[in-house]
MARVEX-523497 format. One record per atom (N, C-alpha, C): x, y, z; chain. Coordinates in steps of 0.1 Angstrom, whole numbers. Example, Ala and Ser with C-alpha at 12.3 -4.5 7.8 and 13.67 -1.06 7.14 Angstrom:
// residues 2
+-------+-------+-------+-------+
!    c1 !    c2 !    c3 ! kette !
+-------+-------+-------+-------+
!   132 !   -57 !    78 !     A !
!   123 !   -45 !    78 !     A !
!   132 !   -33 !    78 !     A !
!   128 !   -22 !    71 !     A !
!   137 !   -11 !    71 !     A !
!   129 !     0 !    79 !     A !
+-------+-------+-------+-------+
//
This chain:
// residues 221
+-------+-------+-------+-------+
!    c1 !    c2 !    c3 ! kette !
+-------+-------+-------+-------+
!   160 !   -22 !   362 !     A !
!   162 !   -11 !   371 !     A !
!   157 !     2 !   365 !     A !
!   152 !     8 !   372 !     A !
!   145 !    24 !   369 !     A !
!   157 !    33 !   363 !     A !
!   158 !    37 !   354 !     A !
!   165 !    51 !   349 !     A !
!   162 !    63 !   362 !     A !
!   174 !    70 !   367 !     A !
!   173 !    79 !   375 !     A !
!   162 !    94 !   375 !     A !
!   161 !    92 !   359 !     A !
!   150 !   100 !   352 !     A !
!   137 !    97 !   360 !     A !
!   133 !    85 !   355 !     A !
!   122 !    82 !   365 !     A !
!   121 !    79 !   379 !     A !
!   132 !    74 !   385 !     A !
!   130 !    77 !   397 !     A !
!   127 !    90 !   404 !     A !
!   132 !   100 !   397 !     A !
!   132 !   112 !   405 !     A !
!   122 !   119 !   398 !     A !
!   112 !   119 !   389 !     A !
!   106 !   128 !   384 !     A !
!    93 !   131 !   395 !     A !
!    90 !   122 !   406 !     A !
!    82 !   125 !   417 !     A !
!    85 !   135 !   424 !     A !
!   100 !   141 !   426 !     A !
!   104 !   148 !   428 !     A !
!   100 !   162 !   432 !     A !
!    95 !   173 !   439 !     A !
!    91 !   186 !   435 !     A !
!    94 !   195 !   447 !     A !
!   101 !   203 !   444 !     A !
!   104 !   219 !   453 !     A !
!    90 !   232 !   449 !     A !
!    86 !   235 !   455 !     A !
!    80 !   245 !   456 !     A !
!    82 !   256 !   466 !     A !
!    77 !   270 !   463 !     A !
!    82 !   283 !   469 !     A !
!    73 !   290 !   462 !     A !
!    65 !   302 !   469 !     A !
!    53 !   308 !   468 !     A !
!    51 !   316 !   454 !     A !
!    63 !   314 !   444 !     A !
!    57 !   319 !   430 !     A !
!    65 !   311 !   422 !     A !
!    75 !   292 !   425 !     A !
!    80 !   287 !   417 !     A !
!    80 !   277 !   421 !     A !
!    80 !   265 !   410 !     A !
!    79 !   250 !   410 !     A !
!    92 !   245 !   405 !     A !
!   100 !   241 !   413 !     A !
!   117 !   231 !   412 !     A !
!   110 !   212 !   409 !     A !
!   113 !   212 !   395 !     A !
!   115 !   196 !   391 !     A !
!   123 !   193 !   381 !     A !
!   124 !   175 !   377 !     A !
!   126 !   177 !   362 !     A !
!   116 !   181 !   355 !     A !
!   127 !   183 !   343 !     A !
!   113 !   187 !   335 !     A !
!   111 !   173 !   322 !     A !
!    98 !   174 !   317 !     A !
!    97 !   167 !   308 !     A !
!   101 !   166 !   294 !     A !
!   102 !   156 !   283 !     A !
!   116 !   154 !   272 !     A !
!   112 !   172 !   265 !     A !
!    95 !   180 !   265 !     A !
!    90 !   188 !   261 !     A !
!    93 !   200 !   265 !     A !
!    93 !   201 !   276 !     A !
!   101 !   211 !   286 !     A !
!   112 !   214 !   285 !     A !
!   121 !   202 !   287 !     A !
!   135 !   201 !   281 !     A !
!   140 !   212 !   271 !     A !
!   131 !   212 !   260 !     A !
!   133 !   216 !   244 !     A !
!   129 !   231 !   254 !     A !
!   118 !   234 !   261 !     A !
!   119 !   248 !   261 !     A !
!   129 !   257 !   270 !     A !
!   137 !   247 !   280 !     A !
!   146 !   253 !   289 !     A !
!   158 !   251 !   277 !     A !
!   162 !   246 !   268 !     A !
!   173 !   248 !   259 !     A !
!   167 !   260 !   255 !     A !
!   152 !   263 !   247 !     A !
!   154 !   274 !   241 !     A !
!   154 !   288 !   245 !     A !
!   152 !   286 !   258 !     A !
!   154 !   300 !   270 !     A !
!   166 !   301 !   268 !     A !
!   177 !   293 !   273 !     A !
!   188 !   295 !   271 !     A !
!   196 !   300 !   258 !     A !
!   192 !   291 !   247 !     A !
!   191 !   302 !   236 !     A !
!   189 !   313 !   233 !     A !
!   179 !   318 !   239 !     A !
!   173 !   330 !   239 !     A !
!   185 !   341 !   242 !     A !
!   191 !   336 !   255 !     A !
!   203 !   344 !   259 !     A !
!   201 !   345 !   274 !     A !
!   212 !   346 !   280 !     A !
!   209 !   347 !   296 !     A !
!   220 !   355 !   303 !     A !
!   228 !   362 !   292 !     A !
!   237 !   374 !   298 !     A !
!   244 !   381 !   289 !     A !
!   247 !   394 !   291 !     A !
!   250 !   403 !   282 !     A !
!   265 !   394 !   274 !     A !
!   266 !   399 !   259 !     A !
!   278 !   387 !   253 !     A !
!   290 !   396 !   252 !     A !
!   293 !   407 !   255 !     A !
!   303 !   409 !   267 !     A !
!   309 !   404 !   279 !     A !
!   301 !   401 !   286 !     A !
!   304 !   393 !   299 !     A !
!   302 !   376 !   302 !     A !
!   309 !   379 !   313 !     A !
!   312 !   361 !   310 !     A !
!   312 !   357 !   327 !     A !
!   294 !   354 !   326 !     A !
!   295 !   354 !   344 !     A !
!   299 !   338 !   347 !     A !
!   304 !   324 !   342 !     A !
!   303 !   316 !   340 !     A !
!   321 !   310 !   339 !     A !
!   327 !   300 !   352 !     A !
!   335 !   296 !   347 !     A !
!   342 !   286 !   335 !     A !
!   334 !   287 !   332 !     A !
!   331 !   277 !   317 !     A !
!   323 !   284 !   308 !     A !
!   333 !   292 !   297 !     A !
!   322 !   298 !   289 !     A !
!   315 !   291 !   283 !     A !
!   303 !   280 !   286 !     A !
!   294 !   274 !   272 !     A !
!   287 !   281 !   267 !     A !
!   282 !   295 !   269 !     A !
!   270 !   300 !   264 !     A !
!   282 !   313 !   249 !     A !
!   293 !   304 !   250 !     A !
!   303 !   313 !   238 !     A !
!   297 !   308 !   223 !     A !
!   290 !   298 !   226 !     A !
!   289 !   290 !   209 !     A !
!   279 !   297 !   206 !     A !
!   275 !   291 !   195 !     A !
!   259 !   294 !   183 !     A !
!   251 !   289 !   198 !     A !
!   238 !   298 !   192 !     A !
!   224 !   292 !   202 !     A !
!   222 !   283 !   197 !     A !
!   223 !   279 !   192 !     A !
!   217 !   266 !   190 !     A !
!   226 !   255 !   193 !     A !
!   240 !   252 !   194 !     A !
!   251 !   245 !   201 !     A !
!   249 !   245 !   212 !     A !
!   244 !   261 !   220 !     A !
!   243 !   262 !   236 !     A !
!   227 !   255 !   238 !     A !
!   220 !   255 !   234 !     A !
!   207 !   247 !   237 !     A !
!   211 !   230 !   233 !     A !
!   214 !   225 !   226 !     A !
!   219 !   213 !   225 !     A !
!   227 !   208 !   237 !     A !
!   238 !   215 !   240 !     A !
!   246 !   218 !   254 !     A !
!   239 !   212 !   267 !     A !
!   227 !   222 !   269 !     A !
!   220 !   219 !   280 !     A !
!   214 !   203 !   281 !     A !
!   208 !   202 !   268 !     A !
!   195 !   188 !   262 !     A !
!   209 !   178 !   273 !     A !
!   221 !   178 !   265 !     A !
!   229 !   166 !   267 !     A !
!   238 !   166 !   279 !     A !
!   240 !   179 !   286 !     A !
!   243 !   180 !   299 !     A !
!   232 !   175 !   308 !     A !
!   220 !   179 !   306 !     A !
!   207 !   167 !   317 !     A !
!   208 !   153 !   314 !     A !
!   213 !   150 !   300 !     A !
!   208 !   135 !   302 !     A !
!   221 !   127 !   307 !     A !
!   231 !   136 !   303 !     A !
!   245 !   132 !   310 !     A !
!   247 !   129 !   326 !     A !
!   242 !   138 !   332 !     A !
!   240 !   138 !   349 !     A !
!   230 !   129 !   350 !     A !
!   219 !   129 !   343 !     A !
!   207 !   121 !   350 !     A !
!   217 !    99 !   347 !     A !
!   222 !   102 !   333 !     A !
!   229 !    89 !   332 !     A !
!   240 !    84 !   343 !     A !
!   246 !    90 !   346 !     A !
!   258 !    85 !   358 !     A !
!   257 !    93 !   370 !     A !
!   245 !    92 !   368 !     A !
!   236 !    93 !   387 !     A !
!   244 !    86 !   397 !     A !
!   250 !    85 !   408 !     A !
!   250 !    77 !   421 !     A !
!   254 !    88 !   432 !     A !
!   252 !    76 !   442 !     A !
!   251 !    82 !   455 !     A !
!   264 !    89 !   458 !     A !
!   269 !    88 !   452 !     A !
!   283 !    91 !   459 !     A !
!   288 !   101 !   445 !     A !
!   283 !   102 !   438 !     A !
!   288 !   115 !   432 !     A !
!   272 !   120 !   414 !     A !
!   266 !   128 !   426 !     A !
!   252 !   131 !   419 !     A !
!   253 !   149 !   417 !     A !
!   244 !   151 !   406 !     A !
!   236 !   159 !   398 !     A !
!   224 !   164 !   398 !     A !
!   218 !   174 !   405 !     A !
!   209 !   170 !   406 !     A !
!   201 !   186 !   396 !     A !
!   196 !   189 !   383 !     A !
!   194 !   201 !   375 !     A !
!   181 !   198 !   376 !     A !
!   176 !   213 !   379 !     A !
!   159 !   210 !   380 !     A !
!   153 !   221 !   368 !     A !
!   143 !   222 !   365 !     A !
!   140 !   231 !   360 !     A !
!   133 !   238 !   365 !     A !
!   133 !   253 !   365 !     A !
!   125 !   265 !   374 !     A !
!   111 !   273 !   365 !     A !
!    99 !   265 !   368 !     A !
!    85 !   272 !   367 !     A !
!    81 !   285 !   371 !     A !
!    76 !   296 !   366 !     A !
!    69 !   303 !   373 !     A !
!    54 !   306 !   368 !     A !
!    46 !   300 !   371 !     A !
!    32 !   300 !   365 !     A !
!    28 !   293 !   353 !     A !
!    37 !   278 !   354 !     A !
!    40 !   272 !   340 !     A !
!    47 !   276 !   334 !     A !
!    50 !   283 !   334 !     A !
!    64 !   287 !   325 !     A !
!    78 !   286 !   324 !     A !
!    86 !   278 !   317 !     A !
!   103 !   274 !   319 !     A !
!   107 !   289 !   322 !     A !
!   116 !   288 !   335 !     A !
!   125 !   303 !   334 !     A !
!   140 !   303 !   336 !     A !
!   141 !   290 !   343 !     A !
!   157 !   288 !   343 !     A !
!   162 !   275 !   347 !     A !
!   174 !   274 !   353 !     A !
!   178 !   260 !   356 !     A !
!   182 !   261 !   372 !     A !
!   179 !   252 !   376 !     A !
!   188 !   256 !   395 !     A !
!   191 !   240 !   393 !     A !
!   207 !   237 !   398 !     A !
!   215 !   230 !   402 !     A !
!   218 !   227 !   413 !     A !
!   221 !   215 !   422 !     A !
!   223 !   214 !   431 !     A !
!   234 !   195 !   428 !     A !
!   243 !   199 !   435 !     A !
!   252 !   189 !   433 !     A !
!   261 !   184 !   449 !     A !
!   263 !   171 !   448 !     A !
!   270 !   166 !   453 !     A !
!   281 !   155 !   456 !     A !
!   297 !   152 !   466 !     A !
!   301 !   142 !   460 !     A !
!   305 !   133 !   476 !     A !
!   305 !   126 !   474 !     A !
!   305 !   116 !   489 !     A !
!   300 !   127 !   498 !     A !
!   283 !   126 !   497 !     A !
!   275 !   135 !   509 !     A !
!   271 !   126 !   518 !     A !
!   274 !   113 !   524 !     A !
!   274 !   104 !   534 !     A !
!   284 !   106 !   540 !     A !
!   293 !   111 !   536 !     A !
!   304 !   116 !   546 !     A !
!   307 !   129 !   548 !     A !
!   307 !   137 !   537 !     A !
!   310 !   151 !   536 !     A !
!   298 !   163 !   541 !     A !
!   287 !   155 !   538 !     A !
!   273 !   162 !   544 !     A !
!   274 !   177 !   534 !     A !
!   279 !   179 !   523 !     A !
!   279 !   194 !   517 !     A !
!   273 !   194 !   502 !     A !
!   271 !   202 !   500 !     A !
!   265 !   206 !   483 !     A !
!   272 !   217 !   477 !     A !
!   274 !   218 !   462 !     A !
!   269 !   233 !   461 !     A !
!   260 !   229 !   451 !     A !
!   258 !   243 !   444 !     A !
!   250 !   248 !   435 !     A !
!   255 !   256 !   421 !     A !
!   241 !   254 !   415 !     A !
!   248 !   265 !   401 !     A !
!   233 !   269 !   396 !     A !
!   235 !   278 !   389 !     A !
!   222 !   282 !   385 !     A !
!   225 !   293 !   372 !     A !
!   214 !   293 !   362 !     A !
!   210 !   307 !   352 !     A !
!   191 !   310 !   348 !     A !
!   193 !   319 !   347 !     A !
!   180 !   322 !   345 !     A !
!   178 !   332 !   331 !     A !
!   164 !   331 !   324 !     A !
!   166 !   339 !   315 !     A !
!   163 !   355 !   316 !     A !
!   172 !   359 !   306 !     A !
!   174 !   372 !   309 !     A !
!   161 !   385 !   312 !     A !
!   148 !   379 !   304 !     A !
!   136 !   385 !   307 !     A !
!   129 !   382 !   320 !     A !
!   135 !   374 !   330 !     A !
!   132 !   368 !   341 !     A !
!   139 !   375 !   353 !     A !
!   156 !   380 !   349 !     A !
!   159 !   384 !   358 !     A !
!   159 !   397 !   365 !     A !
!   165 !   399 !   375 !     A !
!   155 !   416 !   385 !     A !
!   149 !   413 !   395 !     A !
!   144 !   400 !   396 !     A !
!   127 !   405 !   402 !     A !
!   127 !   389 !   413 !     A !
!   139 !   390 !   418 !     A !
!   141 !   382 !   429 !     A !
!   141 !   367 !   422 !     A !
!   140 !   361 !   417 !     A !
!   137 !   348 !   414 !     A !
!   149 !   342 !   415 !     A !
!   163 !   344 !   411 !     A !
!   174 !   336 !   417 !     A !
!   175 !   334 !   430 !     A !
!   171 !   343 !   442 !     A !
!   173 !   339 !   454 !     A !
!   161 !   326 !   459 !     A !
!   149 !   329 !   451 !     A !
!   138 !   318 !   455 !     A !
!   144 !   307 !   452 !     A !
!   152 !   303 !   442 !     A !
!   148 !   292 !   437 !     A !
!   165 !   286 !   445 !     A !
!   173 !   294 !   445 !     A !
!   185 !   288 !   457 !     A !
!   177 !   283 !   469 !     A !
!   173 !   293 !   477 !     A !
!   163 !   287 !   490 !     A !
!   157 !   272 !   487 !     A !
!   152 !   276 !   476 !     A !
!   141 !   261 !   474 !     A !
!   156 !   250 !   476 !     A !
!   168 !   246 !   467 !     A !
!   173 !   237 !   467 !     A !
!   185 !   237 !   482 !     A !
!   185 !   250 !   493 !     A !
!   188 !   251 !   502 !     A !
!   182 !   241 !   513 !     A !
!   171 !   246 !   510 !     A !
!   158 !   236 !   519 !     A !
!   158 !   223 !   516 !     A !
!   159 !   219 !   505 !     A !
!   159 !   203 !   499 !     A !
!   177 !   197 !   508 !     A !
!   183 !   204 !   507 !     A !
!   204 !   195 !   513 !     A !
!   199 !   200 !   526 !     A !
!   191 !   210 !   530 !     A !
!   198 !   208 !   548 !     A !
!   183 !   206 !   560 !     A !
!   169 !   209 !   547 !     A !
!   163 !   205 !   564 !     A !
!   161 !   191 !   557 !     A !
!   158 !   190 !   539 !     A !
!   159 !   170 !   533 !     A !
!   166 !   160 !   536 !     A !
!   179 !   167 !   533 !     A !
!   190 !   159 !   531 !     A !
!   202 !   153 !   544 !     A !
!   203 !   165 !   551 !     A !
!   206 !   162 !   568 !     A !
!   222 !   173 !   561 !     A !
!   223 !   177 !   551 !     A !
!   238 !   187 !   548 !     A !
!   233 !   191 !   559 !     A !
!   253 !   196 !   562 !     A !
!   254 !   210 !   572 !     A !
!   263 !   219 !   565 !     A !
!   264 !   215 !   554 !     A !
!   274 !   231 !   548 !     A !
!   269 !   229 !   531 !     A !
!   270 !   241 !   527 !     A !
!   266 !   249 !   515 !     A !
!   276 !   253 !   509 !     A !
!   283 !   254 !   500 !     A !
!   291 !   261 !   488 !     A !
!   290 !   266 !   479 !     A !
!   293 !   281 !   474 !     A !
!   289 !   289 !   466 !     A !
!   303 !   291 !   457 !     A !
!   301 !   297 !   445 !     A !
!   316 !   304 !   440 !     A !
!   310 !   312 !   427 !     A !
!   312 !   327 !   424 !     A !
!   313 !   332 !   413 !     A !
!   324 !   340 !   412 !     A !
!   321 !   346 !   399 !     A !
!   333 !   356 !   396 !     A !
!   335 !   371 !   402 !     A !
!   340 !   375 !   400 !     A !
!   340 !   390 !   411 !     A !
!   331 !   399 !   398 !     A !
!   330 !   400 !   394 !     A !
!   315 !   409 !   387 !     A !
!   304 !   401 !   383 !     A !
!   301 !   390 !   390 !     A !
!   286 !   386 !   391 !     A !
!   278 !   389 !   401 !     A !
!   275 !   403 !   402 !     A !
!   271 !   408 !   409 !     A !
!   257 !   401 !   415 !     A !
!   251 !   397 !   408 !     A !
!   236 !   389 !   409 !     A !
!   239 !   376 !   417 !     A !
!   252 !   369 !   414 !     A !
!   250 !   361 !   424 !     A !
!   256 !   361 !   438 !     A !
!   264 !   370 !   436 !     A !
!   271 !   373 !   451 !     A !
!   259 !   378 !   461 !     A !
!   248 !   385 !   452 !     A !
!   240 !   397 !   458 !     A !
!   225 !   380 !   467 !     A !
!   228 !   372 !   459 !     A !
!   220 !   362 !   463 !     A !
!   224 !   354 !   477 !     A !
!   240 !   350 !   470 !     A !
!   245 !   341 !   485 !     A !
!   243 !   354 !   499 !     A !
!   249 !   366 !   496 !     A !
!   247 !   373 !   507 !     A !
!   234 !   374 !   516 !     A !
!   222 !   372 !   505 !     A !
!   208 !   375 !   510 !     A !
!   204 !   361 !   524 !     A !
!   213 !   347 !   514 !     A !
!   213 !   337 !   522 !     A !
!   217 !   335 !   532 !     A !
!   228 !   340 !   536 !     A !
!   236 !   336 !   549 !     A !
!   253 !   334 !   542 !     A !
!   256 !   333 !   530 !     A !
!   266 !   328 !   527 !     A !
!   278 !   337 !   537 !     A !
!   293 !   332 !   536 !     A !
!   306 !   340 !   546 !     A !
!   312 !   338 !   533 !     A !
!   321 !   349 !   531 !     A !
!   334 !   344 !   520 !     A !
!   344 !   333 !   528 !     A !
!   348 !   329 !   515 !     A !
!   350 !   312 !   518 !     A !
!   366 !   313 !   513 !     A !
!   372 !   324 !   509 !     A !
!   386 !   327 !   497 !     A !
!   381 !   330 !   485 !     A !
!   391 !   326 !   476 !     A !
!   393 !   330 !   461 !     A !
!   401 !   321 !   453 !     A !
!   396 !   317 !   444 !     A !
!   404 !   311 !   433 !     A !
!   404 !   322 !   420 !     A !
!   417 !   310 !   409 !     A !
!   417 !   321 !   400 !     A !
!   416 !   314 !   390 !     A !
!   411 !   320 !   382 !     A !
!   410 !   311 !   368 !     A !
!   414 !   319 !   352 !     A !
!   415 !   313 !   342 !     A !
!   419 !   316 !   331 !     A !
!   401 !   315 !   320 !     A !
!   396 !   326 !   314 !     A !
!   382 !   324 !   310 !     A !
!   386 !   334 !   301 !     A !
!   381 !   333 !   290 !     A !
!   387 !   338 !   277 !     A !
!   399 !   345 !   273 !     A !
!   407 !   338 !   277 !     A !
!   421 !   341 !   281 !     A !
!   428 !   351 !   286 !     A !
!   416 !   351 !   300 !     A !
!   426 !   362 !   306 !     A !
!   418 !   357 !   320 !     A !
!   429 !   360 !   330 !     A !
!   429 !   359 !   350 !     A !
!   416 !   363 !   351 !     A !
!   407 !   357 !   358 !     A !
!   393 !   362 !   368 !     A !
!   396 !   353 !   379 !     A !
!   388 !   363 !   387 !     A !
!   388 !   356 !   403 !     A !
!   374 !   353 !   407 !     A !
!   373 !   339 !   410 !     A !
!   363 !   334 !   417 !     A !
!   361 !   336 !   435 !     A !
!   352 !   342 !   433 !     A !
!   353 !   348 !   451 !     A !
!   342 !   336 !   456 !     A !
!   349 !   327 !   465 !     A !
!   340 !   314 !   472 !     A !
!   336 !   317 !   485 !     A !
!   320 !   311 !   483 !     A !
!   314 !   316 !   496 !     A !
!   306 !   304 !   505 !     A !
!   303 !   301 !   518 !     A !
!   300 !   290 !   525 !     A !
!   290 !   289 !   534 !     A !
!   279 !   284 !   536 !     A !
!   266 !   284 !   542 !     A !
!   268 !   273 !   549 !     A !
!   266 !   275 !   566 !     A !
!   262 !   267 !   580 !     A !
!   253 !   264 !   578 !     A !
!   249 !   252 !   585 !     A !
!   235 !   251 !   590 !     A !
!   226 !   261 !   594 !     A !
!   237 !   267 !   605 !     A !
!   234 !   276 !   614 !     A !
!   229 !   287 !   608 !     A !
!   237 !   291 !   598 !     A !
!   235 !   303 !   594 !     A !
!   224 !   303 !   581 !     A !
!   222 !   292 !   580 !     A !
!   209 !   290 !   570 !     A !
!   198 !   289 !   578 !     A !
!   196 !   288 !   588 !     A !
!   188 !   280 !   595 !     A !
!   181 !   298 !   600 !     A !
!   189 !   305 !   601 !     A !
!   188 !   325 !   608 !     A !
!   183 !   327 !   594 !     A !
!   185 !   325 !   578 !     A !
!   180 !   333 !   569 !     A !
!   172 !   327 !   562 !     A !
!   165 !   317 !   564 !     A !
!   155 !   309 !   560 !     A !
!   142 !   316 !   559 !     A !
!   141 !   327 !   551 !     A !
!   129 !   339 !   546 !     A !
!   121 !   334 !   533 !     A !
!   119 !   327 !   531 !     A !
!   112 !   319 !   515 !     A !
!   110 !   304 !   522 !     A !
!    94 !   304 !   520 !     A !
!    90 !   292 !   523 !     A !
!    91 !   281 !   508 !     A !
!    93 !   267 !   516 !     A !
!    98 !   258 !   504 !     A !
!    93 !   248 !   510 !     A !
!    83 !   239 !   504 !     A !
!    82 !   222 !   504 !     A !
!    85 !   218 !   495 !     A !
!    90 !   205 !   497 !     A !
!    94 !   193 !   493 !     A !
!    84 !   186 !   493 !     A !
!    84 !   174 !   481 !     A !
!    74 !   165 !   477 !     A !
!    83 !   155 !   472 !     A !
!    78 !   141 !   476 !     A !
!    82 !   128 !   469 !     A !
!    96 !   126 !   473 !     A !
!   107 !   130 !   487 !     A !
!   117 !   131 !   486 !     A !
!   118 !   115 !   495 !     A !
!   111 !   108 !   503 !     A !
!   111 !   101 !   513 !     A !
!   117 !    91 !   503 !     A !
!   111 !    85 !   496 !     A !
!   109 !    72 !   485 !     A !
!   128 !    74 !   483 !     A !
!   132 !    87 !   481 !     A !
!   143 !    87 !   467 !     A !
!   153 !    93 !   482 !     A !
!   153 !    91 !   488 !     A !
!   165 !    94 !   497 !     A !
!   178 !    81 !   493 !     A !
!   180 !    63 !   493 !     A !
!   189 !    61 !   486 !     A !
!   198 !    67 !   477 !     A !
!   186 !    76 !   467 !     A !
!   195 !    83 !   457 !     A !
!   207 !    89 !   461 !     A !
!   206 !   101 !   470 !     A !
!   215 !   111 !   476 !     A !
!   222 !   110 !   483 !     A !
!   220 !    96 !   496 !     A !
!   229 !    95 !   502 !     A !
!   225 !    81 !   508 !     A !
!   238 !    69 !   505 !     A !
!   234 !    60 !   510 !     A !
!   227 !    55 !   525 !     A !
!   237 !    60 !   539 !     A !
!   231 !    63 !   548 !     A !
!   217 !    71 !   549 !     A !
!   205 !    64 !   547 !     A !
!   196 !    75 !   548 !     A !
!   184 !    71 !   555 !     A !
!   189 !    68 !   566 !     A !
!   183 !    65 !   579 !     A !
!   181 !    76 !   591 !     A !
!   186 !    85 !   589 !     A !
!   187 !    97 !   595 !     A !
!   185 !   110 !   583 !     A !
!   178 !   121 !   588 !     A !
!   174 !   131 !   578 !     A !
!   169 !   144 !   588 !     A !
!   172 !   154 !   581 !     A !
!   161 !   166 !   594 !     A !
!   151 !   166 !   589 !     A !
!   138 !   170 !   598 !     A !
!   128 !   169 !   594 !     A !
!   129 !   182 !   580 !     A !
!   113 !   179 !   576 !     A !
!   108 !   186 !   562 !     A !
!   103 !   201 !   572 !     A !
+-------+-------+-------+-------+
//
């Protein structure tokens, strides 16, 4: 049987200044070392899981073994899906896109970082759109899920550009002290009005099994 790795490396999101795939074992090494590099001021902690608290070099290992982890206990009913984000060949960040019984529940969220010399200049909202377009015109989703903390300004400033609605608040404990996750939620409908970034998909027909068993039904590309 095919490792999930290779089934999906046919895989490909594009958007008029970025390429969403896996990346190769080479690639790999350079999206750890972006990450390394740093991808938020170390004051702040936009992340409900601080991993980016260790050595760079712990946090780049972090990443290596969190892809092969998701790519290893892949299934349909509770998948991972980490791409890595190109811009003119170049690794610049990670976009996430996850799901868990989407044969029934029809929903996703996401997660995403980008490197710090990358961000400003619009690229977290492209590369959300790209894996927007992959769960709802690919995949047949009809709802989207977001959540950050109340000063990550950058991503709030993205779901809003999307269509997202606040969804509530949770609260969490992150270097030991209360933050609030402000959660936010995307319609069809309302993705369908803010759909401003063009996105194809490549190679998804073959690998629909992957995502959702039922996959006899899909909206068009």
């Amino acid at each position: 049987m095919k490792s999930a790795m290779t089934r999906l490396l046919g895989l490909r999101l594009t958007t008029p200044r970025l390429e969403l795939r896996l990346p190769s074992p080479g690639e790999l090494a350079d999206l750890a070392e972006t990450v390394a590099e740093g991808i938020h001021e170390p004051d702040v902690m936009p992340f409900l899981v601080p991993w980016t608290d260790q050595r760079p070099a712990e946090v780049a290992r972090s990443v290596i073994q969190y892809h092969w982890l998701k790519l290893g206990s892949w299934s349909p009913h509770d998948w991972s899906l980490n791409l890595a984000v190109f811009r003119s060949g170049e690794v610049v960040g990670q976009q996430a896109i996850n799901a868990r019984d989407f044969a029934v529940m029809r929903q996703v969220d996401s997660g995403s970082w980008l490197g710090r010399r990358h961000q400003g200049q619009g690229i977290g909202t492209e590369m959300r759109a790209a894996v927007l377009h992959l769960a709802f015109a690919g995949l047949g989703a009809e709802e989207a899920v977001s959540g950050a903390l109340t000063g990550n300004a950058a991503s709030h400033a993205v779901s809003r550009k999307l269509g997202y609605r606040p969804d509530g608040v949770n609260r969490h404990v992150i270097r030991g002290a209360v933050e609030v996750e402000r959660r936010t939620r995307l319609t069809r409908a309302a993705w369908d009005r803010h759909r401003a970034v063009s996105v194809t998909v490549d190679g998804l027909a073959r690998r629909l099994p992957m995502f959702v068993i039922d996959a006899g039904e899909r909206a068009d590309m």
